[in-house]
PQR file of N, CA, C, O and H, with PARSE charges and radii, in Angstrom:
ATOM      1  N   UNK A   1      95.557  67.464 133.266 -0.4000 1.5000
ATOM      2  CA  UNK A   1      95.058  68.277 132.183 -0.0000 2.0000
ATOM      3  C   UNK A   1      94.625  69.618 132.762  0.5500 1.7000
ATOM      4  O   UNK A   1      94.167  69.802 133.890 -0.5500 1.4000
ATOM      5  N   UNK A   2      94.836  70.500 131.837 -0.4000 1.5000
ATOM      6  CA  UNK A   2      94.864  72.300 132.588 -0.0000 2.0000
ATOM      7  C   UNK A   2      93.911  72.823 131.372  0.5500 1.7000
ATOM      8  O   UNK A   2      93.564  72.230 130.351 -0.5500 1.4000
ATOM      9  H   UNK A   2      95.207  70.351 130.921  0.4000 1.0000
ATOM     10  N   UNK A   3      93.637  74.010 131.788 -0.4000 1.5000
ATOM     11  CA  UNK A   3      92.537  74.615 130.539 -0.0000 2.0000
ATOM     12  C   UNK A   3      92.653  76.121 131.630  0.5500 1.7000
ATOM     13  O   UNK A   3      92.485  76.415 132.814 -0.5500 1.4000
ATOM     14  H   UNK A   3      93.919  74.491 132.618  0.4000 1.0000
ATOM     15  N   UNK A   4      93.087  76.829 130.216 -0.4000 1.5000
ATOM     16  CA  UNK A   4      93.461  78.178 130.873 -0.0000 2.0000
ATOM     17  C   UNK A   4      92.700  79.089 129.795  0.5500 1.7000
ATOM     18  O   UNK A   4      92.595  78.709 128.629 -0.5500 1.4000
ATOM     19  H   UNK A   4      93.223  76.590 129.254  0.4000 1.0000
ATOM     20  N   UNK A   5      92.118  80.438 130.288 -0.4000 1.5000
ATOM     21  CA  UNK A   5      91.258  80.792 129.575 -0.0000 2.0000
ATOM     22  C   UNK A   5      91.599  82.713 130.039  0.5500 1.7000
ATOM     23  O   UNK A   5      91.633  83.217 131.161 -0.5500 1.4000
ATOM     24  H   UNK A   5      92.204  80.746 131.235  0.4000 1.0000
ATOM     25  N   UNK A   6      91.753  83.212 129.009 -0.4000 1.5000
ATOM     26  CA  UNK A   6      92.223  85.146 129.276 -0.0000 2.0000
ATOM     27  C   UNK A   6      91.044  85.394 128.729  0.5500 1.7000
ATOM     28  O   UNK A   6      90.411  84.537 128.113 -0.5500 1.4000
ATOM     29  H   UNK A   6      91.726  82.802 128.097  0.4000 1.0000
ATOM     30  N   UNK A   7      90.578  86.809 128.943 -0.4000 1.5000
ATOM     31  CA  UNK A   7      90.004  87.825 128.375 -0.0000 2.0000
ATOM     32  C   UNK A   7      91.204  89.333 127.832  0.5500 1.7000
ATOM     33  O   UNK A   7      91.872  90.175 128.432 -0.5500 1.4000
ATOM     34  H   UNK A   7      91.092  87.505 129.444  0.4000 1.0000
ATOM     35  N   UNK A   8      91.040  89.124 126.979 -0.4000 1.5000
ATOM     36  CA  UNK A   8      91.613  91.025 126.795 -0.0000 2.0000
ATOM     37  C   UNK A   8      90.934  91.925 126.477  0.5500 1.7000
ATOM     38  O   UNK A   8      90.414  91.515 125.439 -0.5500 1.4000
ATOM     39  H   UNK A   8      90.498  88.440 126.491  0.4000 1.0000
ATOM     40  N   UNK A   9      90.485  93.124 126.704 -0.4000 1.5000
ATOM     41  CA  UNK A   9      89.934  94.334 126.031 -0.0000 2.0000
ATOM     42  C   UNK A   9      90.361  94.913 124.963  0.5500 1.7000
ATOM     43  O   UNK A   9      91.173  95.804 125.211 -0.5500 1.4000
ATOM     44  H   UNK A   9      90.907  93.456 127.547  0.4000 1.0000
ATOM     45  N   UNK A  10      90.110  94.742 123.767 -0.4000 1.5000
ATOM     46  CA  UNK A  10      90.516  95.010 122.035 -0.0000 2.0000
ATOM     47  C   UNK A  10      89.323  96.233 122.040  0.5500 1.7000
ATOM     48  O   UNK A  10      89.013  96.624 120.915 -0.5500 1.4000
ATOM     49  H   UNK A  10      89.450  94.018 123.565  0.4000 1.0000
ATOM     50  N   UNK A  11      88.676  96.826 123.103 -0.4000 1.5000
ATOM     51  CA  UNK A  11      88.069  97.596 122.245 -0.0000 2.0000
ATOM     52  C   UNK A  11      88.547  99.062 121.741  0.5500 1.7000
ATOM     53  O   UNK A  11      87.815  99.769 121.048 -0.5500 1.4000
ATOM     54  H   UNK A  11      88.928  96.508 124.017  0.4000 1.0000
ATOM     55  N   UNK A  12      90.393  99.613 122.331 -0.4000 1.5000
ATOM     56  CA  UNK A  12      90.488 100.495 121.452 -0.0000 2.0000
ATOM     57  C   UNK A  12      91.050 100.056 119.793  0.5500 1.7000
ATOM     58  O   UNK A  12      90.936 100.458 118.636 -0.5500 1.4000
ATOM     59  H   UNK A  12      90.988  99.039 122.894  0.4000 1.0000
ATOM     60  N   UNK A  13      91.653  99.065 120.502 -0.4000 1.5000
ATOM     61  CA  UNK A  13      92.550  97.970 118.841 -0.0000 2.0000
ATOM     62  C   UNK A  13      91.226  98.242 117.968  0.5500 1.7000
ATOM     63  O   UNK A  13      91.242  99.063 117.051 -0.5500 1.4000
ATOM     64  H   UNK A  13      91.746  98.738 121.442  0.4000 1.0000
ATOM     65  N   UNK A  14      89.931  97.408 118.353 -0.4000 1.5000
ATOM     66  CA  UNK A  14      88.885  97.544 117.442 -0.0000 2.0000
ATOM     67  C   UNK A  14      88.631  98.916 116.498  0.5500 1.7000
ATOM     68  O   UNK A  14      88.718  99.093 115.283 -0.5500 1.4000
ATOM     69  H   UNK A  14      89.918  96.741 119.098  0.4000 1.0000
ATOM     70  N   UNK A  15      88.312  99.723 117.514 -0.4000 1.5000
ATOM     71  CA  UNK A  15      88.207 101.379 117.001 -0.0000 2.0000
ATOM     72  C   UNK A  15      89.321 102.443 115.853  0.5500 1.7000
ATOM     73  O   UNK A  15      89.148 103.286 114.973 -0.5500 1.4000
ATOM     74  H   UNK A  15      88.242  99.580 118.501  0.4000 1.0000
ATOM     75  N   UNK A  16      90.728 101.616 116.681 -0.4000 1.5000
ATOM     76  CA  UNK A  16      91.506 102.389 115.627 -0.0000 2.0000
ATOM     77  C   UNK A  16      91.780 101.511 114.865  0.5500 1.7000
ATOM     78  O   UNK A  16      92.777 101.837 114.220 -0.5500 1.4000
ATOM     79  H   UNK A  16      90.868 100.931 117.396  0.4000 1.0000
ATOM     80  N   UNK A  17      91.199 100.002 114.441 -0.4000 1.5000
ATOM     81  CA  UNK A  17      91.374  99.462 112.763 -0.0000 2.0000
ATOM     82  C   UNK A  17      89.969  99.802 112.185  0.5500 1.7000
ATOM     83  O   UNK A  17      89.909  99.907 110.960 -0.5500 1.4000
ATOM     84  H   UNK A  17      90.389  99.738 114.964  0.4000 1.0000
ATOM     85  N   UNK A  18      88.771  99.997 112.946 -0.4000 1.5000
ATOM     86  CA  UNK A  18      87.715 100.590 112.030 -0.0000 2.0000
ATOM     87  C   UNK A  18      87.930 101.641 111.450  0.5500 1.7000
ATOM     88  O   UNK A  18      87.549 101.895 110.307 -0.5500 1.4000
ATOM     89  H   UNK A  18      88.820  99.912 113.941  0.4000 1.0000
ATOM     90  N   UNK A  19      88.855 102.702 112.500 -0.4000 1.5000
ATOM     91  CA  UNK A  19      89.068 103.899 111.477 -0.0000 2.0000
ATOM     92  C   UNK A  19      90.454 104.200 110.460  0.5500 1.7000
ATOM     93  O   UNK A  19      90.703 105.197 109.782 -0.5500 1.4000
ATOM     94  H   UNK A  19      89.165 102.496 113.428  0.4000 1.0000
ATOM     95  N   UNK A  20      91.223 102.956 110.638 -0.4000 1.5000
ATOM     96  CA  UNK A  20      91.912 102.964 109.522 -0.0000 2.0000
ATOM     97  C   UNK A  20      91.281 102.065 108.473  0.5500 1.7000
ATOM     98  O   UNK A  20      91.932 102.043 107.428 -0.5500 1.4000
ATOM     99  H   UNK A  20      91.021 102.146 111.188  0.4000 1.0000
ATOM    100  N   UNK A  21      90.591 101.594 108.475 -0.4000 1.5000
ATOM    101  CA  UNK A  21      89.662 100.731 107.387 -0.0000 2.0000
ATOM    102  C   UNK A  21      89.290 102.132 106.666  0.5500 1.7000
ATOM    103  O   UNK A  21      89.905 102.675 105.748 -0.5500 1.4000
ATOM    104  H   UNK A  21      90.062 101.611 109.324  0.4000 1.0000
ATOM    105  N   UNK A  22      88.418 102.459 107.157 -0.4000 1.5000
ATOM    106  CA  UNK A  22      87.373 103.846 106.992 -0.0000 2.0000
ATOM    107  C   UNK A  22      88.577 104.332 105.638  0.5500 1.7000
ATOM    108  O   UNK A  22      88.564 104.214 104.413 -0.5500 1.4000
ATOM    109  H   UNK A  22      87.918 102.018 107.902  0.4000 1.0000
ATOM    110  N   UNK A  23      89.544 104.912 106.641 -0.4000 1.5000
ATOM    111  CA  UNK A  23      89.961 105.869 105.713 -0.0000 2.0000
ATOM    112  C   UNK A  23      91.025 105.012 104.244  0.5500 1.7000
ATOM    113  O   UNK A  23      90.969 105.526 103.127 -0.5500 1.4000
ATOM    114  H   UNK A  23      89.554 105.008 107.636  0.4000 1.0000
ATOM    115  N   UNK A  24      91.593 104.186 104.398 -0.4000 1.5000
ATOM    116  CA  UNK A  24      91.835 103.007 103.524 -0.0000 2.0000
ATOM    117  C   UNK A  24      90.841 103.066 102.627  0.5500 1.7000
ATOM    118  O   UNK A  24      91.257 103.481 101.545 -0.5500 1.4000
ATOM    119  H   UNK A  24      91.639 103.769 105.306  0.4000 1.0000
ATOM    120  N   UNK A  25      89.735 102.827 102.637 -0.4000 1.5000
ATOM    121  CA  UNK A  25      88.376 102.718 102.160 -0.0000 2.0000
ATOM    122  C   UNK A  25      88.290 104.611 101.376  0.5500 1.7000
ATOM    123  O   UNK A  25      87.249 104.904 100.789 -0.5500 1.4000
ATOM    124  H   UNK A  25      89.398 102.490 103.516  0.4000 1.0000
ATOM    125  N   UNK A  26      88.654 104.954 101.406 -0.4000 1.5000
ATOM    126  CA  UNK A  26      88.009 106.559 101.129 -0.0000 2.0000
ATOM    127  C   UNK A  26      89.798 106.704 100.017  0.5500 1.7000
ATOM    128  O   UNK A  26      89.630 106.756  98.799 -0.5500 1.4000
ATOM    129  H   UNK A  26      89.500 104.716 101.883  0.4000 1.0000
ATOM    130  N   UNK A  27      90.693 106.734 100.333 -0.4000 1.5000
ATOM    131  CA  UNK A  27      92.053 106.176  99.642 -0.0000 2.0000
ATOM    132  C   UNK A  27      91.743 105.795  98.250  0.5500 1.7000
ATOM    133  O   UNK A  27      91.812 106.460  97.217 -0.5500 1.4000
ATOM    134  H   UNK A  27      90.829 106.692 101.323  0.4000 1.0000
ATOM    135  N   UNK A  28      91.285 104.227  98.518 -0.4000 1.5000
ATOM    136  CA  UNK A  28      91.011 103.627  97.528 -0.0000 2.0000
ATOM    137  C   UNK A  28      89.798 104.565  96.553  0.5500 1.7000
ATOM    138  O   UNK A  28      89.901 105.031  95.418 -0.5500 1.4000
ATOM    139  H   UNK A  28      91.229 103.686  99.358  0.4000 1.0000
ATOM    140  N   UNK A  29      88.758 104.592  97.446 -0.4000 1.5000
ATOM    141  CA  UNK A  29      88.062 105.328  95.875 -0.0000 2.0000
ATOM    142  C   UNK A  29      88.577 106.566  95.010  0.5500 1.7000
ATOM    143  O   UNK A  29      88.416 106.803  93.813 -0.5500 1.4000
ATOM    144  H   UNK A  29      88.674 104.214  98.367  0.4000 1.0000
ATOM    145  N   UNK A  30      89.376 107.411  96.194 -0.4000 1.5000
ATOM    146  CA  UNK A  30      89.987 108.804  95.437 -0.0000 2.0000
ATOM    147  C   UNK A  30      91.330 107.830  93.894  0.5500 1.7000
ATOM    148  O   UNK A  30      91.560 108.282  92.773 -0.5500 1.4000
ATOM    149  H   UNK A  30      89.507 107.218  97.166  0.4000 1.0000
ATOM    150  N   UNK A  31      91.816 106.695  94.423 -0.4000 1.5000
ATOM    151  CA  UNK A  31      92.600 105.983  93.497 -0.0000 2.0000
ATOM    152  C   UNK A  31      91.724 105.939  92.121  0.5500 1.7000
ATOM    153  O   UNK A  31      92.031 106.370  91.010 -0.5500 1.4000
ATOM    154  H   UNK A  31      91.629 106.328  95.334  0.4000 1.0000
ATOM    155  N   UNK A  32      90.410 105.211  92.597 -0.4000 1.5000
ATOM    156  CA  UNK A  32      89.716 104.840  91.250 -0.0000 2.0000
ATOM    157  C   UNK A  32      89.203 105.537  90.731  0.5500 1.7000
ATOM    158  O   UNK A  32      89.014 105.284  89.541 -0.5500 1.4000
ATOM    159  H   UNK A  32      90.161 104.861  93.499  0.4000 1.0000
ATOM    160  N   UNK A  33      88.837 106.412  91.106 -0.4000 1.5000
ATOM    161  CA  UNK A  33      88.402 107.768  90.998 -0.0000 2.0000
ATOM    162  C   UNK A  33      89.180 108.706  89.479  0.5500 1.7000
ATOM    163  O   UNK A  33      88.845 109.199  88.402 -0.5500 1.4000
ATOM    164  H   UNK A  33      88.990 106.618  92.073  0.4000 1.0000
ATOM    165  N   UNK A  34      90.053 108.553  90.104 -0.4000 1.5000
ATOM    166  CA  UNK A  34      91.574 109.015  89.662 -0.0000 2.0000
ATOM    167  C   UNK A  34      92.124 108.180  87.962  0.5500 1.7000
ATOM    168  O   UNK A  34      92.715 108.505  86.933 -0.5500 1.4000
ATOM    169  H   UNK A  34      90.325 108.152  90.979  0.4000 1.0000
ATOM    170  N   UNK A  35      91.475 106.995  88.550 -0.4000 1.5000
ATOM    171  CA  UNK A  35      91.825 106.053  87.374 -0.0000 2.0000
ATOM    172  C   UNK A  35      90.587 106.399  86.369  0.5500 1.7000
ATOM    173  O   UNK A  35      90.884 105.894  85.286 -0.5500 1.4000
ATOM    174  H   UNK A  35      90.994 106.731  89.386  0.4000 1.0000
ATOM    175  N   UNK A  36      89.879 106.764  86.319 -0.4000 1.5000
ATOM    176  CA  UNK A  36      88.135 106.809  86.098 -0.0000 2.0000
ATOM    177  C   UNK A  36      88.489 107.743  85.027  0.5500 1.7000
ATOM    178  O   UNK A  36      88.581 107.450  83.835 -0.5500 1.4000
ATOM    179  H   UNK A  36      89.638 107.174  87.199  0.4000 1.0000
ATOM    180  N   UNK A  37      88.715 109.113  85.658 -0.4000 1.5000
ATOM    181  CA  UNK A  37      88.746 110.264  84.690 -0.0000 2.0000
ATOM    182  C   UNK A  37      89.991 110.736  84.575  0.5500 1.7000
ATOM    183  O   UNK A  37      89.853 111.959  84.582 -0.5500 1.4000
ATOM    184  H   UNK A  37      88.640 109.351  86.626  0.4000 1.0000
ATOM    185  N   UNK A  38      91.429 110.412  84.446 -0.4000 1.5000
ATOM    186  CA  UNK A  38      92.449 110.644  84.234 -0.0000 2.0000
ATOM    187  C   UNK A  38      92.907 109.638  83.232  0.5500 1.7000
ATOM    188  O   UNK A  38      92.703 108.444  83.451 -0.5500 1.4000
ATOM    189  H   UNK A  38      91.541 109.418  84.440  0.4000 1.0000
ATOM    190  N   UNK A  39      93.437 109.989  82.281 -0.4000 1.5000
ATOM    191  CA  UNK A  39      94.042 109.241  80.826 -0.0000 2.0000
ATOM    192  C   UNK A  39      95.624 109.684  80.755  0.5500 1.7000
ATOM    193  O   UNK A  39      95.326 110.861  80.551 -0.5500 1.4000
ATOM    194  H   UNK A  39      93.602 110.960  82.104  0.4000 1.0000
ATOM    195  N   UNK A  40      96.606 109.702  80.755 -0.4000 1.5000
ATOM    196  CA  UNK A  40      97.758 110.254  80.723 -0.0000 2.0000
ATOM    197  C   UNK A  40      98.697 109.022  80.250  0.5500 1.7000
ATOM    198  O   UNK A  40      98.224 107.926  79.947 -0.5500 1.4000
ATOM    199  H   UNK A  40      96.849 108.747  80.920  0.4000 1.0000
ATOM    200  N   UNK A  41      99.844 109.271  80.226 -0.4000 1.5000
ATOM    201  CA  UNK A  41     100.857 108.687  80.376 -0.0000 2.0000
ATOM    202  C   UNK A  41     100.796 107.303  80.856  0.5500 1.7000
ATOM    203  O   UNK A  41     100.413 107.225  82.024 -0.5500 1.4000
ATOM    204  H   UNK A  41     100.228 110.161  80.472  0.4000 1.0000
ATOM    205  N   UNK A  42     101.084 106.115  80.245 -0.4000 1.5000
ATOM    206  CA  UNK A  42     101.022 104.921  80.888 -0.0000 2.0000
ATOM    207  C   UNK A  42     101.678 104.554  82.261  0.5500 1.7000
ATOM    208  O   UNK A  42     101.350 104.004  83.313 -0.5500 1.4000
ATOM    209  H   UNK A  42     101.395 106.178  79.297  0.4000 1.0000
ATOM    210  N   UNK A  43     102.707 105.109  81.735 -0.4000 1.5000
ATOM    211  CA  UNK A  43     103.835 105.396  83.340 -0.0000 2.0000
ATOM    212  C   UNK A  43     102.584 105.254  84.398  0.5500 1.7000
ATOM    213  O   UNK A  43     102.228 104.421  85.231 -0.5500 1.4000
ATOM    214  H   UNK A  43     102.973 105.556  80.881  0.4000 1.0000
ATOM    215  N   UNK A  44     102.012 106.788  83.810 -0.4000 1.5000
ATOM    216  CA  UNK A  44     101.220 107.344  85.525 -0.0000 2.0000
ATOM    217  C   UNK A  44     100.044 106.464  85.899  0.5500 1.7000
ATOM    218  O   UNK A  44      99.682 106.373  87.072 -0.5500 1.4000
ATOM    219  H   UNK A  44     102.301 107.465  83.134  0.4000 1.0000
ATOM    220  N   UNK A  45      99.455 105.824  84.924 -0.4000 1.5000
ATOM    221  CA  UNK A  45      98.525 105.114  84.892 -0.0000 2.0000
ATOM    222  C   UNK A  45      98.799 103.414  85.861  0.5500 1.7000
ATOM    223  O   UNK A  45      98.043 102.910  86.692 -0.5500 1.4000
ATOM    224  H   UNK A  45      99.750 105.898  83.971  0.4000 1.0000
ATOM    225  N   UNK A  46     100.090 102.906  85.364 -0.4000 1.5000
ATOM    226  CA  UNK A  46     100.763 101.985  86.097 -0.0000 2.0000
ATOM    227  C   UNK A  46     100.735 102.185  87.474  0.5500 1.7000
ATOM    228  O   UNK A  46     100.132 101.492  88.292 -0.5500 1.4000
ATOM    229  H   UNK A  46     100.704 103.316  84.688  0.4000 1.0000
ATOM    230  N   UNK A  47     101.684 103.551  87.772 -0.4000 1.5000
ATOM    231  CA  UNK A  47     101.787 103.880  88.916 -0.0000 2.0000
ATOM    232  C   UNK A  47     100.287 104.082  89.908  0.5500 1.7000
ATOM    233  O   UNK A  47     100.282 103.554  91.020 -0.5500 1.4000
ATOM    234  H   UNK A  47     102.175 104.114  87.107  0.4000 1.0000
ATOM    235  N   UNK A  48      99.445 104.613  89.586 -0.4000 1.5000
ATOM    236  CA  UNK A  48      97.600 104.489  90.342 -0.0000 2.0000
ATOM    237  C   UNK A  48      97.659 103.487  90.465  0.5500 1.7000
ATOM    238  O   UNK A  48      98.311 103.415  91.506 -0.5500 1.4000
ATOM    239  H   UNK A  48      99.449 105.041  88.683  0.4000 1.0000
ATOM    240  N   UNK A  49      97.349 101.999  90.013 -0.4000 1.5000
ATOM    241  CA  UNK A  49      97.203 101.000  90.035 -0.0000 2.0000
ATOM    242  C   UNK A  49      98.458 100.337  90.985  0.5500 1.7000
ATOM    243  O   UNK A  49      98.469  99.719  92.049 -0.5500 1.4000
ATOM    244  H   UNK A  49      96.819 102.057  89.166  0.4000 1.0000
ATOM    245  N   UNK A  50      99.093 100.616  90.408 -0.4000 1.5000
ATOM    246  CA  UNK A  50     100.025  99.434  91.480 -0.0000 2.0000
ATOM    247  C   UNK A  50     100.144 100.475  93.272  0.5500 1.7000
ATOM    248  O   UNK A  50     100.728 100.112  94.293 -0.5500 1.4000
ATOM    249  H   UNK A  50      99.084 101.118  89.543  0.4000 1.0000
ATOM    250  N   UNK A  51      99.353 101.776  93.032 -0.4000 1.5000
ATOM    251  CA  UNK A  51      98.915 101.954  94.632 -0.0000 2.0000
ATOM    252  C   UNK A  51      97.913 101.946  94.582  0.5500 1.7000
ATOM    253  O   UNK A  51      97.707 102.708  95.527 -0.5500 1.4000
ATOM    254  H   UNK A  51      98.879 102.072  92.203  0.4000 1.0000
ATOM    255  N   UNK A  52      96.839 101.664  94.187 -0.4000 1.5000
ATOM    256  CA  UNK A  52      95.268 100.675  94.621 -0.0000 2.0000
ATOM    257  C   UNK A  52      95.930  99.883  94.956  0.5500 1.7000
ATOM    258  O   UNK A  52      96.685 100.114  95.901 -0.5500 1.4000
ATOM    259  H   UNK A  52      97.006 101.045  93.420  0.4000 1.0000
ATOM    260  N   UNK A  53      95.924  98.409  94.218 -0.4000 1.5000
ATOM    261  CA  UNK A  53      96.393  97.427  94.626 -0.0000 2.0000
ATOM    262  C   UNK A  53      97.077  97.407  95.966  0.5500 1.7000
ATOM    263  O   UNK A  53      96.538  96.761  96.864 -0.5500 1.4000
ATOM    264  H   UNK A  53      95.311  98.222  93.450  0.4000 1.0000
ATOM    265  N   UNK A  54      98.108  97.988  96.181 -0.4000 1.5000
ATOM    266  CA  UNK A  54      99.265  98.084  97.716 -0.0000 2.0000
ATOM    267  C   UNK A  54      97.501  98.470  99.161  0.5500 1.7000
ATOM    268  O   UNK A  54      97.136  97.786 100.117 -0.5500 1.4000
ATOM    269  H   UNK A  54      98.546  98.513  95.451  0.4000 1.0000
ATOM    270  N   UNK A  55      96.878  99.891  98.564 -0.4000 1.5000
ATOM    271  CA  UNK A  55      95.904  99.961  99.391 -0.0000 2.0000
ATOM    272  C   UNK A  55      95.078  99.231  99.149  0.5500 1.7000
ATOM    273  O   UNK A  55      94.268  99.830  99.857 -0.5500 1.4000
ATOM    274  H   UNK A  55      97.174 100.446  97.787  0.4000 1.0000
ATOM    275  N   UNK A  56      94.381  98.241  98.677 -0.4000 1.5000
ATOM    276  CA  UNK A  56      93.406  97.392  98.466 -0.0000 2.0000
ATOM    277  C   UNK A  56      94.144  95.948  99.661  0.5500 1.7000
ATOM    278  O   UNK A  56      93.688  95.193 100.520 -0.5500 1.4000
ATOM    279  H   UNK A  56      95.039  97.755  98.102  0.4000 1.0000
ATOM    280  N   UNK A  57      95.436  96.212  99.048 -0.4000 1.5000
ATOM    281  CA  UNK A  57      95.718  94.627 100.572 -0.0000 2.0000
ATOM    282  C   UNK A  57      96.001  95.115 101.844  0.5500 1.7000
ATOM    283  O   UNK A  57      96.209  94.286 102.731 -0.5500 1.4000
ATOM    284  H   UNK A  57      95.807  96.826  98.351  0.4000 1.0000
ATOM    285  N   UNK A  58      96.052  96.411 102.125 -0.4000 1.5000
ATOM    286  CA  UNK A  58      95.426  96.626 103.194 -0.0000 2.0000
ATOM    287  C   UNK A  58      94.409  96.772 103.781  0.5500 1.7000
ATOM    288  O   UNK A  58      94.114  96.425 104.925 -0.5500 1.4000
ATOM    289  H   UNK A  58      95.883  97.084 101.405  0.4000 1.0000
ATOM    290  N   UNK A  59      93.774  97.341 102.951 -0.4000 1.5000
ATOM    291  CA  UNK A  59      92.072  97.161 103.193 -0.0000 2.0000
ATOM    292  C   UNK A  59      91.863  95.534 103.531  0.5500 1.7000
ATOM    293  O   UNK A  59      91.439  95.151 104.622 -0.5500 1.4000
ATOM    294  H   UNK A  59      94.014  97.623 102.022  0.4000 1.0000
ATOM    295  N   UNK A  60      92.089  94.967 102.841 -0.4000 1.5000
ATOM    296  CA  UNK A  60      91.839  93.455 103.260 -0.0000 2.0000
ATOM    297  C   UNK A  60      92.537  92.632 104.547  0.5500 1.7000
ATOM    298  O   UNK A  60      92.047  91.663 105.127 -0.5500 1.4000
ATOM    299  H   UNK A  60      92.433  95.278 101.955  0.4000 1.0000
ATOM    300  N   UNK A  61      93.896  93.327 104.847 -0.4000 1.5000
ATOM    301  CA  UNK A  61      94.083  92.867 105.956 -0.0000 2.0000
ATOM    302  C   UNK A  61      93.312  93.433 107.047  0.5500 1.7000
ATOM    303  O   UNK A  61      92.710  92.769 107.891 -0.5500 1.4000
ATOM    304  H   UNK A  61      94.294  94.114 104.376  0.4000 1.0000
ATOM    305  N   UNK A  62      93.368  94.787 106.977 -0.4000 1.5000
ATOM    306  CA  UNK A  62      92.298  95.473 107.933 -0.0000 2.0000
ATOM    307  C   UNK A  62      91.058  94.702 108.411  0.5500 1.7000
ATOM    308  O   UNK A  62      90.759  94.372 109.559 -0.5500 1.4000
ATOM    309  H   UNK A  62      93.857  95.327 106.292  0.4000 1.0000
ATOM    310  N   UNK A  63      90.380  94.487 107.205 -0.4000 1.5000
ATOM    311  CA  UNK A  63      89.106  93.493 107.366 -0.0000 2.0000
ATOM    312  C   UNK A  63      89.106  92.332 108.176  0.5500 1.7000
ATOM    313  O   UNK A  63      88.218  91.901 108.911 -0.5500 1.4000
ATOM    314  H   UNK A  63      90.622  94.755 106.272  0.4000 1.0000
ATOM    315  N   UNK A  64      90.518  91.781 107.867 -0.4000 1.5000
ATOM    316  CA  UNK A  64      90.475  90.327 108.601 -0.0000 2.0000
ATOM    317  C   UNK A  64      90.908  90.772 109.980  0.5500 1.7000
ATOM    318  O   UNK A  64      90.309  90.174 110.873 -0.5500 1.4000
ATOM    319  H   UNK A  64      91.239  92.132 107.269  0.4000 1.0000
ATOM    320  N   UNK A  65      91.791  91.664 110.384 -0.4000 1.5000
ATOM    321  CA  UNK A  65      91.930  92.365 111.952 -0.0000 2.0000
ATOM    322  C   UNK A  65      90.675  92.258 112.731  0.5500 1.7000
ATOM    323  O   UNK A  65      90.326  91.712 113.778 -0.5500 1.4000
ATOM    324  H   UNK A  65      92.277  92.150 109.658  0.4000 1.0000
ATOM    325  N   UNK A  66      89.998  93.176 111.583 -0.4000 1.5000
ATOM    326  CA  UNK A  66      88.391  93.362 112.289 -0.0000 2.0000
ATOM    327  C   UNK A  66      87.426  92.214 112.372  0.5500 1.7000
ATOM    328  O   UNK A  66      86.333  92.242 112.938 -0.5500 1.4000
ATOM    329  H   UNK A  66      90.281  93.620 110.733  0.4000 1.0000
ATOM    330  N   UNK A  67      87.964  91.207 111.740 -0.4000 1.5000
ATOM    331  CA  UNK A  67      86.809  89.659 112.056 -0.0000 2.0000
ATOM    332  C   UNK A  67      87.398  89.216 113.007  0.5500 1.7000
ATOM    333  O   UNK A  67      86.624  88.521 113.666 -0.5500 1.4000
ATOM    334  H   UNK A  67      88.851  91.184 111.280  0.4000 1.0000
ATOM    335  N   UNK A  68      88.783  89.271 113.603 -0.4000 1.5000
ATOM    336  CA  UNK A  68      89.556  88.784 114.595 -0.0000 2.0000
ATOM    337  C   UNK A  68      89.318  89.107 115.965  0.5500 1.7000
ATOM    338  O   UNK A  68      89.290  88.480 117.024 -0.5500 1.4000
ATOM    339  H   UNK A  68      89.412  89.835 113.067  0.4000 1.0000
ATOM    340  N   UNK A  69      89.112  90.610 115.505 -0.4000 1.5000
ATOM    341  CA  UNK A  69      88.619  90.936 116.763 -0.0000 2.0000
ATOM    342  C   UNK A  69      87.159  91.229 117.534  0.5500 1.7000
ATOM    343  O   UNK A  69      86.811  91.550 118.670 -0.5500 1.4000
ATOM    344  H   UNK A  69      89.134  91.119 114.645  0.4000 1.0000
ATOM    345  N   UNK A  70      86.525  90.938 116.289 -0.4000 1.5000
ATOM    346  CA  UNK A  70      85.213  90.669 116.701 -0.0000 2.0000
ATOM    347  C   UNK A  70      84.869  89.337 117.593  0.5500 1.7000
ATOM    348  O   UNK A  70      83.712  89.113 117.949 -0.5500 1.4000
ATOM    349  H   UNK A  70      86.808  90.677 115.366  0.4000 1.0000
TER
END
């Protein structure tokens, strides 16, 4: 029986998914934002939403990167 054990250093990985979180995070509110006080065309209205959504599951994968590598 063997038991093998690494270390790696994630701490730039860490840094550049905090700061794509960050800005993911700043994305999304200019989206809702957007959705908030803009009324138009359903089209365009569809279209905001179905890119929240696309940036919202990144935001969430991001998140789970960052519990991973914590």
């Amino acid at each position: 029986q063997q038991k093998r054990l690494d270390t790696k250093d994630v701490t730039e990985q860490f840094f550049d998914t905090e700061a794509r979180l960050r800005n993911k995070r700043v994305e999304e509110a200019r989206l809702v934002k957007l959705l908030e006080e803009r009324t138009g065309k359903l089209e365009d209205v569809l279209a905001v939403e179905k890119e929240l959504s696309r940036v919202r599951g990144e935001v969430e994968g991001l998140e789970g990167s960052l519990r991973l590598l914590t």
